[in-house]
C-alpha angles and dihedrals in degrees: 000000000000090000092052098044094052093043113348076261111177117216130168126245077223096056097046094048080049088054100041090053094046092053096041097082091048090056110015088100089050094054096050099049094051082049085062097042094052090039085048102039114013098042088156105042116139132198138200140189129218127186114194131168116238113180092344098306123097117254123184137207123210120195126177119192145187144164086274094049112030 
């Protein structure tokens, strides 16, 4: 939907699951490690998502909060 919005851009569901599984082993570690961080240090962290239109494309915000950063 992103790729259309910024250019009426096509791509397969085929070549984005091709894409997702070549970059999973590259970081896949990193991702795991920020997963414990966030389980060990930041137990009560919340997110939210927020789409908004600026000059007619979607834009979206994204805030996480805790107790140490309201």
């Amino acid at each position: 939907m992103l790729l259309w919005e910024l250019g009426q851009i096509e791509i397969g569901v085929g070549t984005l699951a091709g894409t997702n599984e070549g970059i999973d082993s590259t970081v896949a570690q990193s991702i795991h490690s920020l997963k414990q961080w966030i389980k060990q240090t930041q137990p009560h962290i919340l997110g939210d998502e927020t789409p908004w239109v600026l000059k007619g494309l979607k834009q979206w915000l994204w805030i996480f909060a805790n107790s140490d950063f309201p």
